[in-house]
C-alpha positions as CSV (number, residue, x, y, z in Angstrom):
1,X,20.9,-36.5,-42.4
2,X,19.5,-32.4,-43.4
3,X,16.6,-31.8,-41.2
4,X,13.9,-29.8,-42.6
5,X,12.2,-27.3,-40.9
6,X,8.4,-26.6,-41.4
7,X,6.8,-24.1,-39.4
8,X,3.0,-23.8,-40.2
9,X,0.8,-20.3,-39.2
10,X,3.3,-19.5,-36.2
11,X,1.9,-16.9,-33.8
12,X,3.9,-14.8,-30.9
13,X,2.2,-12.6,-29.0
14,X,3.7,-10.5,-26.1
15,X,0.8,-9.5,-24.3
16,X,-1.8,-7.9,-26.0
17,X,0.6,-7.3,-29.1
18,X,0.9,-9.7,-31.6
19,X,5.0,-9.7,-33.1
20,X,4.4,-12.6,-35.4
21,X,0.8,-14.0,-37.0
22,X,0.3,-16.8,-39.1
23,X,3.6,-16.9,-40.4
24,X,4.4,-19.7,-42.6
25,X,7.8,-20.9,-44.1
26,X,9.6,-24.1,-45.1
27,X,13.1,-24.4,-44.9
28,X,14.9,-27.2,-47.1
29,X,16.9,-29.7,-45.3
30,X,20.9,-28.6,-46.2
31,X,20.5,-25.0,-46.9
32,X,21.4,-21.4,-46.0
33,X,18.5,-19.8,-45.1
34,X,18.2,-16.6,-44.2
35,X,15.8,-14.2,-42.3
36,X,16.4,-10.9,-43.9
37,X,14.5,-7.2,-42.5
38,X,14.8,-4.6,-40.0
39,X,15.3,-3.7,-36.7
40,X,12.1,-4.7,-34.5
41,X,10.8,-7.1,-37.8
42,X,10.3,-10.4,-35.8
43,X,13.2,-12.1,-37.5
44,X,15.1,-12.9,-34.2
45,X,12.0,-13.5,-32.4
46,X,11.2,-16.3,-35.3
47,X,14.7,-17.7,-34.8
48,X,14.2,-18.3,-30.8
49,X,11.2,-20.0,-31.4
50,X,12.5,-22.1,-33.7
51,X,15.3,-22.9,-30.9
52,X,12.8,-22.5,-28.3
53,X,13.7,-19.5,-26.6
54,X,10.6,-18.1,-27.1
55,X,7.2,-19.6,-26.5
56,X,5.0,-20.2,-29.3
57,X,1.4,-18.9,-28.5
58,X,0.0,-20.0,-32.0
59,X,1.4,-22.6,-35.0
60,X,3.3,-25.9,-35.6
61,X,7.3,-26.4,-35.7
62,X,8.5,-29.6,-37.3
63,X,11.7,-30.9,-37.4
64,X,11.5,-33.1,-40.7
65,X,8.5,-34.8,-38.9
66,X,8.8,-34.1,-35.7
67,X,6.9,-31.2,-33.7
68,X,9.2,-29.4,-31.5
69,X,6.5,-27.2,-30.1
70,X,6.9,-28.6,-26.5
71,X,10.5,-30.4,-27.0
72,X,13.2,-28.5,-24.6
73,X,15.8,-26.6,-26.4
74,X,18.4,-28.8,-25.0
75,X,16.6,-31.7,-26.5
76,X,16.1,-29.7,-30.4
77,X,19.8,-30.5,-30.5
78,X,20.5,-26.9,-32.7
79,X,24.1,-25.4,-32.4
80,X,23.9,-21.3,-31.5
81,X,25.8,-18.8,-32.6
82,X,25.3,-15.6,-31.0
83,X,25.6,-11.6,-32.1
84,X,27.7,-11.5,-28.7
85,X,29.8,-14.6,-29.3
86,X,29.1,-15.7,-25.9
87,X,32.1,-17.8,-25.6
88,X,33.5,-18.3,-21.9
89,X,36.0,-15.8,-20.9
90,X,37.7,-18.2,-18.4
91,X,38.1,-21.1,-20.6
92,X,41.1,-21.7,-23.4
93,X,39.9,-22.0,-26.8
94,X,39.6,-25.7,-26.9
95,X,37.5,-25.6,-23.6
96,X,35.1,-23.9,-25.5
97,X,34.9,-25.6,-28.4
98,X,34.5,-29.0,-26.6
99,X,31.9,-27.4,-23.8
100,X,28.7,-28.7,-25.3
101,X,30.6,-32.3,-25.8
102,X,31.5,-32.6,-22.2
103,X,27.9,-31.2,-21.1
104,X,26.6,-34.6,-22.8
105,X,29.1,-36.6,-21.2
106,X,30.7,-38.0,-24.1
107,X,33.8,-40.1,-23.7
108,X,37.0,-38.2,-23.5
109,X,39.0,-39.4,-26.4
110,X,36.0,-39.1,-28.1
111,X,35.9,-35.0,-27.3
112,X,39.4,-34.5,-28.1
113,X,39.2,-36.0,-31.7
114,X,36.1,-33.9,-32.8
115,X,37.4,-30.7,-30.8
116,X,40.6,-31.6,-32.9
117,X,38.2,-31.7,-36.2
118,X,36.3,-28.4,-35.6
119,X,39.4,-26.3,-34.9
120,X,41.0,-27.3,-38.3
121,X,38.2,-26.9,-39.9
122,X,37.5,-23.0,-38.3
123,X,41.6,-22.9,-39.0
124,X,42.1,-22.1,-35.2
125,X,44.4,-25.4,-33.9
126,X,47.1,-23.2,-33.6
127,X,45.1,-20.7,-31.1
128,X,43.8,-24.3,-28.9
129,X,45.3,-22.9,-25.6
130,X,44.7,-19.3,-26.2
131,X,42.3,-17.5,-23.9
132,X,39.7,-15.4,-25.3
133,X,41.1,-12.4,-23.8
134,X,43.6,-12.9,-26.4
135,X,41.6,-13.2,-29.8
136,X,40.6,-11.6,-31.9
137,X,36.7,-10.3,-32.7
138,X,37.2,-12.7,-36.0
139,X,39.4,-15.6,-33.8
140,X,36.3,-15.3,-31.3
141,X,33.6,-15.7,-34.0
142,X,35.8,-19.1,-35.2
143,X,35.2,-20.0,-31.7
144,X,31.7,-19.4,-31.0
145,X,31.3,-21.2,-34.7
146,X,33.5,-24.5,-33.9
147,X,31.4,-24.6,-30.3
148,X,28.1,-24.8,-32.5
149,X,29.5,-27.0,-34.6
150,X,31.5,-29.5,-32.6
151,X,28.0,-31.1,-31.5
152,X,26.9,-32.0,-34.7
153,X,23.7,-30.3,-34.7
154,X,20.7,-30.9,-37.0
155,X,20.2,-27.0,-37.2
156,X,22.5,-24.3,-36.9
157,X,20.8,-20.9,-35.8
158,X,22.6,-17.8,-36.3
159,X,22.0,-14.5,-34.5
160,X,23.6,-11.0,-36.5
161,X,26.9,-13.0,-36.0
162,X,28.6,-10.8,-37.6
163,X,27.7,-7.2,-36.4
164,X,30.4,-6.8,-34.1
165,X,32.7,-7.3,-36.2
166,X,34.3,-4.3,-38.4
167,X,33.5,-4.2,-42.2
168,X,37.0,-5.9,-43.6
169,X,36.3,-8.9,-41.0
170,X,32.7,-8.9,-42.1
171,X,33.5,-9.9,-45.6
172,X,36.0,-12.6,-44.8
173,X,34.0,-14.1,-42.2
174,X,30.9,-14.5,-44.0
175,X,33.0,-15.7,-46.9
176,X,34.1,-18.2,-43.8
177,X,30.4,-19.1,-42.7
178,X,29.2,-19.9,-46.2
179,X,32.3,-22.6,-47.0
180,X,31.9,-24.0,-43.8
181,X,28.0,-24.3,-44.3
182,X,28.8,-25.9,-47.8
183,X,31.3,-28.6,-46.3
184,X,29.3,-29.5,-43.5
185,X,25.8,-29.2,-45.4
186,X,23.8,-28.7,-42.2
187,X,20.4,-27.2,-42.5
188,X,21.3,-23.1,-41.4
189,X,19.2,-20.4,-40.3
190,X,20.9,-17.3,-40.6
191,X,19.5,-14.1,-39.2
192,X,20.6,-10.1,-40.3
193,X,19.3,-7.1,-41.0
194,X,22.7,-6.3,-43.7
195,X,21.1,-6.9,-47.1
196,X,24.7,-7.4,-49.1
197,X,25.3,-10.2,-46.2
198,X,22.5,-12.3,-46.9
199,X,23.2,-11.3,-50.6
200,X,26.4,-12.9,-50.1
201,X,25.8,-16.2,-48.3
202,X,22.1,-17.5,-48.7
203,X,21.1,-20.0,-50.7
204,X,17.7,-18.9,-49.8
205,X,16.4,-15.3,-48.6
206,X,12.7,-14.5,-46.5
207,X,12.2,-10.7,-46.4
208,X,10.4,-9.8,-43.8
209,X,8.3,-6.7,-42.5
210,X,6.5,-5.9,-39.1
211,X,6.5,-9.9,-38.6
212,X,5.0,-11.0,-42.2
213,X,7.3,-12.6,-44.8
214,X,7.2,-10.3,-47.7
215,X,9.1,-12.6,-50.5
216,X,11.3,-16.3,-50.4
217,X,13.5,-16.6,-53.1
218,X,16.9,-17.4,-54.3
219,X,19.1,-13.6,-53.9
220,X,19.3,-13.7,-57.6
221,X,15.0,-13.5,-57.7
222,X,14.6,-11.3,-54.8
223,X,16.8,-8.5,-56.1
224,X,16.2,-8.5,-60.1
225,X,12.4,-9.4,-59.4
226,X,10.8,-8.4,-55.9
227,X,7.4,-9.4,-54.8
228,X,6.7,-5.5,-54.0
229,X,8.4,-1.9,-53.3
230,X,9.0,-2.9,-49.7
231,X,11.2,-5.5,-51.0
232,X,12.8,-3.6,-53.6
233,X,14.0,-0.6,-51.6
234,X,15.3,-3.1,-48.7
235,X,17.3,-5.0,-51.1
236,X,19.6,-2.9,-52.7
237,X,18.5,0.6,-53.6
238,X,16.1,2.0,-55.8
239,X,14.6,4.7,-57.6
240,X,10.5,5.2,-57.6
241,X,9.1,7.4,-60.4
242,X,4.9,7.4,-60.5
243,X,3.6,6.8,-64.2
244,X,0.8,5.5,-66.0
245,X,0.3,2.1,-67.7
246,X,-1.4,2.0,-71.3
247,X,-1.9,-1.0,-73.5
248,X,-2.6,-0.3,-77.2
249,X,-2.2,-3.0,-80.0
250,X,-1.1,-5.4,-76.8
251,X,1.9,-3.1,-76.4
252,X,2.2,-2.2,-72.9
253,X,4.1,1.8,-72.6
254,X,4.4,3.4,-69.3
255,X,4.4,7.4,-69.5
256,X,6.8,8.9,-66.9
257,X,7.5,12.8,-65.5
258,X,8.9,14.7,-67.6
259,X,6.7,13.3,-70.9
260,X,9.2,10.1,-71.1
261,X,7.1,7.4,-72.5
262,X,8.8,3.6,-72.6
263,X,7.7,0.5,-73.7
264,X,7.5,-2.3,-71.2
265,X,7.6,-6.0,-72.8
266,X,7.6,-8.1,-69.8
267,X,4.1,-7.0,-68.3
268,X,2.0,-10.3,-67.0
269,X,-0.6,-10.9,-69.2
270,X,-3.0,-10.9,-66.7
271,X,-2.1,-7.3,-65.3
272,X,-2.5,-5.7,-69.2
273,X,-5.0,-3.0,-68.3
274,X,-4.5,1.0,-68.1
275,X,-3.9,2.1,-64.7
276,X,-1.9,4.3,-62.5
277,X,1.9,2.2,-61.7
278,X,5.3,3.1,-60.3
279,X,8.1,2.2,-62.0
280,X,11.1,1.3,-60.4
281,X,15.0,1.4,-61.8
282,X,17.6,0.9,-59.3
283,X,20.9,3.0,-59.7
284,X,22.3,0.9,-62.4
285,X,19.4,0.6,-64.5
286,X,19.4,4.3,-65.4
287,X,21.9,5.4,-67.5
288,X,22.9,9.3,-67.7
289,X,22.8,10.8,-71.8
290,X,24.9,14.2,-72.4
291,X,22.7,14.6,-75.5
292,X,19.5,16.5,-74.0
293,X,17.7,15.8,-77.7
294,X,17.8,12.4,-76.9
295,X,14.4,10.7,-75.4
296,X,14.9,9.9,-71.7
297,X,14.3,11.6,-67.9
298,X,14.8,15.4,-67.8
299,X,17.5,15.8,-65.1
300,X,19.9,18.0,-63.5
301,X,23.0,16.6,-62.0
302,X,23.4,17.6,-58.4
303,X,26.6,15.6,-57.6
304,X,29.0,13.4,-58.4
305,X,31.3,11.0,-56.6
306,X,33.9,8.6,-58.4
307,X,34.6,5.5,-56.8
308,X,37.5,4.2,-59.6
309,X,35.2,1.3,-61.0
310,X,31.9,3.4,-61.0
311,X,30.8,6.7,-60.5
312,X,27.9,8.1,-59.0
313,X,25.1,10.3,-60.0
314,X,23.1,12.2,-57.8
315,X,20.2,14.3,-59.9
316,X,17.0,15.6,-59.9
317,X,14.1,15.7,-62.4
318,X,12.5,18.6,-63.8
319,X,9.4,17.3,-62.2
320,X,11.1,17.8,-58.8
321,X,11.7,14.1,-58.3
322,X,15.3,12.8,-57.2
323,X,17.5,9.6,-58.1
324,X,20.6,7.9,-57.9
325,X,22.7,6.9,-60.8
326,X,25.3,4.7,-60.6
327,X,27.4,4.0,-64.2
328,X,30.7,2.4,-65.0
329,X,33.7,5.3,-65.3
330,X,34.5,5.9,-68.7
331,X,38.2,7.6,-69.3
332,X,36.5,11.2,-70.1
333,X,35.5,13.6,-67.6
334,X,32.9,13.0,-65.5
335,X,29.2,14.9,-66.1
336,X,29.9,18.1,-63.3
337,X,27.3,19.2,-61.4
338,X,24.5,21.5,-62.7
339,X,24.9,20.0,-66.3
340,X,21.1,18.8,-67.9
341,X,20.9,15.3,-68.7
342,X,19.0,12.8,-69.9
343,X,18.3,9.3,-67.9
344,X,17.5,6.2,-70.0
345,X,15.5,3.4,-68.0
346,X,16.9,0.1,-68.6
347,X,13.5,-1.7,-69.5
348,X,14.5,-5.4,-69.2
349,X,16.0,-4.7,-65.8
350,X,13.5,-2.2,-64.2
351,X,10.1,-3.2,-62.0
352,X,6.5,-2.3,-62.4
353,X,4.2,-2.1,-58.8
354,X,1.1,-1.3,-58.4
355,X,0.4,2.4,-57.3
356,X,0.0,1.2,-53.7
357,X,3.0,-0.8,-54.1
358,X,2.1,-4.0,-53.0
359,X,2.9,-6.0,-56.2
360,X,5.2,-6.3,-59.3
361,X,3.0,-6.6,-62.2
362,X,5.8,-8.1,-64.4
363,X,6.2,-11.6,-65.7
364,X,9.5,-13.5,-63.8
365,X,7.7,-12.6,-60.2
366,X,8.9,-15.9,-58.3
367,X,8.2,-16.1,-54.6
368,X,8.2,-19.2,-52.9
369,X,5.6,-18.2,-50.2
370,X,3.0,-18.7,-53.2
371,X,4.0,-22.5,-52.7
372,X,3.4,-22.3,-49.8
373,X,-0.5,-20.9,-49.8
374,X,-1.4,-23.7,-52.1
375,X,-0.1,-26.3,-50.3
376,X,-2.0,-24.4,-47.2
């Protein structure tokens, strides 16, 4: 059966600093889900609490409807998965993957068939009397993974897993993690700081800052619609150009530098007033115009780099700001440095935030930690 995993207004304190405060999230029984931020954010912190690690000085944990507050971590029964693998160096593969088996004394034959199970599953039978010495950083990681796994825990808790591992090995593995997840379908809490990772693998994604969740949502949500520019320019990049909202006729226009004025169609009813906004377009939702009569961003390309697929555009704006274009290659010439330009924003794709940044004024806003206040 998926466990569920509530945690309601969780506080850590480390003396007199507070890491984490009133931090709520509820994690669906089944699911990837992923604690996305920083170095220093409170994400790992979060994550040992959850497997008890880490005392909780403030808050509920419930597993389904259990609290776990005060349950040992050997009694949570979560499978691990460390940054460092922490596998035992003097033990063969198999030894490893059936350690937490024997440490509850199951019956022999009973260890060797679900040892047996978890190797073919983490495609490492053939490696059974291999010392670690001898792997691989990906072989390792298949290890550490079938170890976790060969308990049949109700939650598997992931640590940066995949940060010792070099980029080529980072794609496959996390390709690895998220078919395994999907065949086993236990409940997963995944924790990075590498935004294309948890992209890649989450079914669900919690931003977090300076130990506050900034935005829950699908990948799809958080990256074409983020709760605020914090989230935006962690996910992916972005570029920020100060304007000013007007509403005439209940047409909403943003004027930008440079005297570009665009109408914005997608503006939340309830945020249709005149004020001061900035808009934000990430690289793909500008697109660079040789025809300087045509209405758009006055630029000057600075660079250029072609990457076969795309190429990108590195510019600046007559009104001194800069920004990052990135556009499909076309089969002519790229646009050479020092040639003016003019940068169309994509206005379906691009975000409007308050002037302080702290919220997207647009319509399609959907972050689960809304939900959440209610129900609080």
């Amino acid at each position: 059966m998926s466990v569920g995993i509530t945690i309601k207004d969780a506080v850590k304190r480390y003396g007199s600093n507070t890491i984490i405060k009133d931090l709520s999230v509820s994690i669906k029984g089944g699911e990837l889900f992923t604690l996305l931020g920083p170095s220093g954010c409170g994400k790992t912190t979060l994550l040992r609490m959850i497997a008890g690690f880490n005392s909780i000085e403030g808050g509920d944990f419930y597993f389904n409807d259990t609290r776990i507050n005060d349950l040992d971590p050997a009694k949570r029964n979560i499978g691990m998965v460390f940054q460092n693998y922490a596998i035992f160096p003097h033990m063969s593969v198999r030894r490893n993957v059936e350690f937490g088996l024997r440490n509850r004394n199951v019956p022999r034959k009973q260890i060797g068939a679900q040892a047996d199970k978890f190797l073919k599953l983490m495609q490492i039978d053939a490696l059974a009397d291999r010392m670690p010495e001898k792997l691989s950083g990906g072989q390792q990681q298949r290890v550490a993974l079938a170890r976790a796994l060969c308990i049949e825990p109700d939650v598997l808790l992931m640590d940066e897993p995949l940060s010792n591992l070099d980029a080529k090995l980072r794609v496959e593995m996390r390709t690895v993690i998220k078919e395994i997840q999907n065949h086993v379908g236990i409940t997963t809490v995944y924790v990075t700081h590498d935004q294309e990772e948890a992209m890649a693998i989450s079914d669900r994604i919690a931003v977090m800052n300076e130990g506050v969740i900034q935005h829950i949502g699908t990948p799809k949500v958080i990256y074409q619609r983020p709760a605020n520019i914090f989230v935006a320019t962690f996910i992916g990049r972005s570029n920020l150009f100060k304007g000013r909202l007007a509403v005439e006729n209940g047409q909403a226009s943003v004027a930008l530098p440079t005297g570009y004025q665009v109408n914005i169609d997608t503006v939340a009813p309830q945020n249709m007033a005149a004020q001061e906004v900035v808009l934000c377009a990430r690289p793909e939702e500008l697109l660079v115009q040789r025809d300087k009569s045509a209405p758009g961003l006055a630029a000057v390309v600075d660079d250029c780099v072609f990457l076969g697929l795309n190429t990108h555009y590195f510019v600046h704006l007559d009104s001194g700001e800069r920004a990052e274009i990135i556009q499909e290659s076309t089969i002519d010439s790229v646009i050479q440095p020092g040639t003016r330009v003019k940068l169309k924003v994509n206005t379906l794709k691009a975000n409007l935030f308050t002037q302080d940044g702290s919220r997207n004024l647009l319509t399609g806003v959907h972050n689960d930690l809304d939900a959440l206040a209610k129900e609080g």
